[in-house]
N, C-alpha and C positions, 0 to 999 in steps of 0.2 A: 585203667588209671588206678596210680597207689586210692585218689581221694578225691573229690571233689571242695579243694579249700580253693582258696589265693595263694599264688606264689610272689613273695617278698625276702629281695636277699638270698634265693637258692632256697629256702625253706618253706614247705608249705603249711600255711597255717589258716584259723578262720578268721570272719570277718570280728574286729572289734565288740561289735555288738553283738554276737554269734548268729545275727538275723541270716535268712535262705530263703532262697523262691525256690519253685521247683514250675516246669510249666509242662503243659500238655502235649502229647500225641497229635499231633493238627489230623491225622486223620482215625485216630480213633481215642474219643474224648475221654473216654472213661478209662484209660490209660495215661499215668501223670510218670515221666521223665523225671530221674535223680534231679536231688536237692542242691543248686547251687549258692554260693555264699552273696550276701549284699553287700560288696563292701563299704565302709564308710571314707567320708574327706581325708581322715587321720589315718587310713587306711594307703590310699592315693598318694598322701603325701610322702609316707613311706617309703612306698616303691620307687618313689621320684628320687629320691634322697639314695636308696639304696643302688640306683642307675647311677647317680651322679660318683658313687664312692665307687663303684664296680667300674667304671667308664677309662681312667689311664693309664691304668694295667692291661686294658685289654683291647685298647687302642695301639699299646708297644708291642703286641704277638704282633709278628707279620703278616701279612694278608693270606698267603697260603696253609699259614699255623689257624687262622679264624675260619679259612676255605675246610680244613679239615673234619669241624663240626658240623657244618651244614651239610658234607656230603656226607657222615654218619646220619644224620639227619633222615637224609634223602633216605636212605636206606632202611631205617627203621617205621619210617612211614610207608614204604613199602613193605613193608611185612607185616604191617598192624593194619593196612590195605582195607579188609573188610570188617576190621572193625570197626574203623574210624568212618567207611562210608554205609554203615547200618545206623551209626550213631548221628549222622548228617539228616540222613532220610527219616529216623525217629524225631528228632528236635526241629527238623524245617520243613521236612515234608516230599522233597523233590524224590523222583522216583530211584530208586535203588541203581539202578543202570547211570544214571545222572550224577547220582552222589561219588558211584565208583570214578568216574572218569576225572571231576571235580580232585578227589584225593591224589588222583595219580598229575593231575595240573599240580599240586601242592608239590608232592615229590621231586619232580620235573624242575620248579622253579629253585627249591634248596640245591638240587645236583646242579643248576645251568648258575649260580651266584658263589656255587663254590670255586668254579674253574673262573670266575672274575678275583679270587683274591691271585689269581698267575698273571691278570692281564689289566689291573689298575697301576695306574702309574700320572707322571705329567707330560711337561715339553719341555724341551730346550729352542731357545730365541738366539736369532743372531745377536751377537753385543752390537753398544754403543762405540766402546769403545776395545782399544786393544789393552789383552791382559786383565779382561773380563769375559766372566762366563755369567748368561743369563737363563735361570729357570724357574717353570712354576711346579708344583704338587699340590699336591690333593690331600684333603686332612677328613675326617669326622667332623660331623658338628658338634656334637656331645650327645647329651640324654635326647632321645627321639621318644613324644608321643605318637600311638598308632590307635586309632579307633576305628571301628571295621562293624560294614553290617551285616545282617543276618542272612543273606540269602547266598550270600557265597561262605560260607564261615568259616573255610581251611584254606581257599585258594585267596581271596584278597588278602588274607595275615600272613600267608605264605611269602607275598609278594611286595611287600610293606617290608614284612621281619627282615628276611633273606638279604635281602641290600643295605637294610639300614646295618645288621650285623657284619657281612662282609668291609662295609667300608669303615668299618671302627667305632659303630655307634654303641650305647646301650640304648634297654629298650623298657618304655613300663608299654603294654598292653593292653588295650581297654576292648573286650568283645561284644555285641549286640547282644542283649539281653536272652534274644531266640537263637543267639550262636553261643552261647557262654560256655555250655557241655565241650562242643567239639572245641572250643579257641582253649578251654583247661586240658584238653586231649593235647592238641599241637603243644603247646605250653611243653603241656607233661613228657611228650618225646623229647622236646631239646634237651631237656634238663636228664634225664638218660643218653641222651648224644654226648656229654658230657660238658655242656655250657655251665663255664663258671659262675659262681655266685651272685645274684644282683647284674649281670647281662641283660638278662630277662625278668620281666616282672609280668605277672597278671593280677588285674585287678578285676573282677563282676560285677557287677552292682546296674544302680539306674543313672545311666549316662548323665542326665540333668544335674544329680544328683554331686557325681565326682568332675565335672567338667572344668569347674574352676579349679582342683587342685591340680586335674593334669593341664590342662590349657593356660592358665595365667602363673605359673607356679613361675618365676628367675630364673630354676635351673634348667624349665624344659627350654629345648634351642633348637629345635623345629616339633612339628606336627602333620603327622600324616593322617587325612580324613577319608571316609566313604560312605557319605551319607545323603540325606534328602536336600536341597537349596537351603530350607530354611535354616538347618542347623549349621549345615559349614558356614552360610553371612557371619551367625554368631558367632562360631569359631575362631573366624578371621576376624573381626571386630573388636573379639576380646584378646587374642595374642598378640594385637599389632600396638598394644600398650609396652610390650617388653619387646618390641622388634623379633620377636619370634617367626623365625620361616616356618610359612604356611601350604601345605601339597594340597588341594581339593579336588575330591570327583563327586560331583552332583546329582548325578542319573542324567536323562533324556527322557524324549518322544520324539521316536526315530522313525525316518520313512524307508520304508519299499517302494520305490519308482516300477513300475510293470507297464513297459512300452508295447507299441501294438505289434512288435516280432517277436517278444519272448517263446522260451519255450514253454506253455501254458503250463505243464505238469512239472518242470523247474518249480517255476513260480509259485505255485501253488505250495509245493513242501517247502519254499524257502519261508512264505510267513507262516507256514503251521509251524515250525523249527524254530522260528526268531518269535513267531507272538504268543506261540503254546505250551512249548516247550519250558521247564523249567517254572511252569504256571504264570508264566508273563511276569514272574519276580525277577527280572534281570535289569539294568541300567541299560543295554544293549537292544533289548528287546522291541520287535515291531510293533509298533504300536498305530501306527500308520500307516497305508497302505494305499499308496499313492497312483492308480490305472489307467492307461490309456483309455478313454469312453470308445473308444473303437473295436474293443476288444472286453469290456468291461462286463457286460451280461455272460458271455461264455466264462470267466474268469469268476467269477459271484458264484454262477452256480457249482463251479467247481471247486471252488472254496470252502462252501456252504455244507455240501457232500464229506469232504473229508474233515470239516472241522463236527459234523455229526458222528462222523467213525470213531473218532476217539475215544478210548476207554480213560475215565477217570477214575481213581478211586486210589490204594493204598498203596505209597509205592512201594513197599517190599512185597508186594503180592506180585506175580509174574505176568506179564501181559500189560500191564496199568503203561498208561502213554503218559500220563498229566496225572500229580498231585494235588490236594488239595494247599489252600491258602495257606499261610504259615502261622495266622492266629484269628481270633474272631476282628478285630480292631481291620486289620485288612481285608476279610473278606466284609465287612460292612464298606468301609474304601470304594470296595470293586461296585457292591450292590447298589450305593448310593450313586457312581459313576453311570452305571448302565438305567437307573432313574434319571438321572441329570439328559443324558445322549436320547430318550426317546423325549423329556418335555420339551428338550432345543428341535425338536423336529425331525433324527436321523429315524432311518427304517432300521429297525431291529429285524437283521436276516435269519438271526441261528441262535440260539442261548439264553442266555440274560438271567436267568436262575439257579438258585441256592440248590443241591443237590443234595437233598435227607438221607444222608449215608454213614451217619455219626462222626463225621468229621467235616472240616471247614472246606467241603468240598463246592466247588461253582460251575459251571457249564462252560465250553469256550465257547467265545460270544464274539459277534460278527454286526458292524453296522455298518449301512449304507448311506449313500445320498447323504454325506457330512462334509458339512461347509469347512473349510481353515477359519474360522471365526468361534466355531462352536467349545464348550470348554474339554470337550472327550476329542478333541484335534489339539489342543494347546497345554493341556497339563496333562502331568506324567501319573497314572491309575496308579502301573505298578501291577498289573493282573491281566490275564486272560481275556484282552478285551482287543478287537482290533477298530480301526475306524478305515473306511473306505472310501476315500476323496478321488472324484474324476478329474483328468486333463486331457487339453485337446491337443497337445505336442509337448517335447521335452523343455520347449522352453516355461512353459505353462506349468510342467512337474517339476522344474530346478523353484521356480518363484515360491508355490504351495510346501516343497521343502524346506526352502530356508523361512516360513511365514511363521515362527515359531521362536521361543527366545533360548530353548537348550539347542544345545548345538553338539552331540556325542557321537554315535552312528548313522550313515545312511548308505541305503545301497540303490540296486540300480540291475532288474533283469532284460538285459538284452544282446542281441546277436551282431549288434553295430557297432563296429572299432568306435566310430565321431559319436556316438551315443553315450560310450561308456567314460571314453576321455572328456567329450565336452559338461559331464556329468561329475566327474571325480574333480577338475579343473573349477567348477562353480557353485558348488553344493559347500555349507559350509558346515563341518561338521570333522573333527579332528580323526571320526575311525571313515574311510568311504570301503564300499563291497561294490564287485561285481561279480554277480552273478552269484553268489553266494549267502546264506544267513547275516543279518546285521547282527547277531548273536557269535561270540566265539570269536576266540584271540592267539595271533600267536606268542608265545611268554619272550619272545627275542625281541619283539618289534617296540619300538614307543606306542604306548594307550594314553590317552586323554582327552578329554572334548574342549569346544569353544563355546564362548558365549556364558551361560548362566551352566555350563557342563560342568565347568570348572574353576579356578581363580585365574585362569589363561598365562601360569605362570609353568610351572614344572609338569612334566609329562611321568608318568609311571612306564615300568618294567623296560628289561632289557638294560641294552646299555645307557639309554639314556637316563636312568636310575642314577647314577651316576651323581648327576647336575643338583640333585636334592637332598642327596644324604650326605653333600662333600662339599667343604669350600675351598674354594681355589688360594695358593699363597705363593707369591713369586719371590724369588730370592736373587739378588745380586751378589755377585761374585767377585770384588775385586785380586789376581792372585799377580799382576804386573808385580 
């Protein structure tokens, strides 16, 4: 990167105040990560303003003229490949192998939104009448805010941006405080892909902070979020003063169903994958872990076993399975959760401690004998924790899945056609897996949850992208 400023208007510059955070190495403390800018309100308002001016110039390029920066895009994120995923694994923590793959989802998603400015279009209607022609099209909203949090921090802005610019939007930018390096990184690609002026904006700072200039501002005219329940209510609460469209993804607390045919070593890697992987910092993530009691003692200790094998520690070291937390504020989260899970009564099987390795490192942790009532089965940690709830047939694991008020991913290990269907069919929850990690997505398909996952309005990625960053306008034709 030329710099670490804000970008407003194509130019980067610093924050008002020249105020900078700069934060820590999560896994090695006495290591502090470049200084980023705070931005200020007047700051926010800015970029807003400079979206709004940059927006029908560059809603008149056609959609294959817009497709052409994004797949420049593509391409230079692929060649800055291992920089951009050293810089992920310094600022968030997730292991090197993780962050690479993460970067290459980001590239992935620019190339697959560019080939959408050849294939957006509308429909044509039979007419009313004769000597009429009836059709709709598709238009931009205008200025698109995007705020994005820290544990994905190239692939959710990837997949935000990417759509909102193909279909004609501008954009101001807001990145999670612990993603702010890499979202100035993507930022700083486009704008060498050759994105015009005030297209894009980035702004850093403390979300609380800018939230009312990007959220309640007139000119913004939708809002794309990815963050924790309580902040998107806010979100939504406060945009719905200016009829502002609102996209939410909330997280989860997702189950793994583990019926008594699975194939026990499936099983087993699918929650170490979905609850370990990526240190339990995913919205996706198993956190639940739902077993047949007929099968449940063989499947424990073999859970137990492999979630002891893992190596924690730094991910750019070679070998490391699981990074450490992404700040102290969350690994207290996790520590206070795995306190909470033994005074409600679960058995702590594996883990449950701080690991003195000079970084926000934590053990994977494993409970048992946990009721759907207790609060480590009903709220979402966000870490390294899994819980272990028994049922005595699938109708008994669809009910303790749905006992819960997010509603994002759930899966489901088993060898039975009427298991997996009658399973996918009553489980409520907008991603369902069989046989597979509740973790991990394909960029083609609709993603979003029900219930408290989301605002059960607009779905992410793919084509049905589409629906949020575009309004619909039908045009009558009289040429009789």
């Amino acid at each position: 990167m030329r710099s670490f400023k804000i970008l407003i208007a194509g130019k980067w510059v610093e924050a008002s105040d020249s105020a900078k955070c700069k934060n820590r190495n999560p896994a090695k403390l006495d290591e502090f990560n470049a200084a980023f800018p705070l931005a200020t309100v007047e700051d926010a308002s800015r970029a807003v303003e400079a979206a709004k001016q940059a927006q029908k110039a560059w809603s008149e390029l056609p959609p294959p003229s817009r497709g052409e920066f994004l797949d420049k895009a593509s391409h230079m994120i692929d060649e800055r490949s291992e920089e951009l995923a050293t810089l992920i694994t310094r600022e968030e923590g997730k292991t090197l192998s993780e962050s690479r793959a993460e970067v290459d989802r980001a590239r992935d998603i620019f190339r697959y939104f560019a080939g959408e400015g050849w294939r957006q279009g509308g429909s044509v209607y039979p007419a009313n009448m004769k000597g009429e022609m009836l059709y709709s099209k598709r238009e931009p909203l205008g200025v698109v805010t995007i705020i994005t949090p820290w544990n994905f921090p190239i692939a959710i802005p990837a997949w935000k941006i990417a759509p909102a610019l193909i279909y004609g939007n501008t954009v101001v930018f807001k990145p999670a405080k612990y993603g702010s390096l890499i979202g100035l990184a993507l930022a700083d690609t486009l704008v060498d892909a050759g994105l015009p002026p005030g297209v894009l904006n980035c702004v850093t700072g403390e979300g609380g902070k800018l939230s009312g200039a990007l959220v309640e501002n007139p000119s913004v005219n939708g809002i794309s979020f990815t963050g924790s329940y309580s902040v998107g209510t806010q979100i939504y609460s406060r945009a719905i003063k200016n009829l502002t469209r609102v996209q939410l993804e909330m997280g989860g607390k997702n189950p793994l169903v583990i019926m008594d045919d699975a194939d026990l070593k499936l099983a087993v890697d699918l929650v170490v994958r979905g609850g370990f992987g990526l240190t339990g910092e995913a919205c996706t993530a198993t956190s639940r872990v739902i077993v047949h009691q007929g099968i449940a003692k063989h499947f424990s200790l073999a859970l137990q076993e492999a979630a002891h094998s893992l190596k924690v520690g730094n991910g750019l070291e070679s070998g490391t399975q699981m990074g450490p937390a992404v700040n102290q504020d969350q690994l207290n989260t996790d520590l206070e959760y795995i306190k909470i899970g033994q005074d409600e009564g679960a058995k702590l099987l594996v883990g449950g401690k701080r690991i003195e390795e000079g970084g926000y490192f934590i053990q994977p942790t494993v409970f048992d004998s946990v009721d759907i009532s207790m609060r480590i089965a009903q709220e979402e940690i966000f870490g390294p924790v899994i819980s272990m709830i028994h049922a005595t047939d699938l109708e008994d694991a669809i009910a303790k899945a749905n006992a819960i008020a997010f509603g994002l991913s759930a899966g489901i290990v088993t060898r039975d056609l009427h298991n997996s269907f009658t399973f996918a069919n009553q489980v409520e929850a907008g991603v369902v897996k069989i046989n597979e990690a509740t973790t991990g997505l394909a960029l083609q398909a609709p993603f979003g949850g029900f219930k408290h996952s989301s605002a059960n309005t607009f779905k992410e990625q793919g084509s049905a992208a589409i629906e949020f960053y575009t309004r619909t306008k039908t045009v009558y034709v009289g040429y009789g």
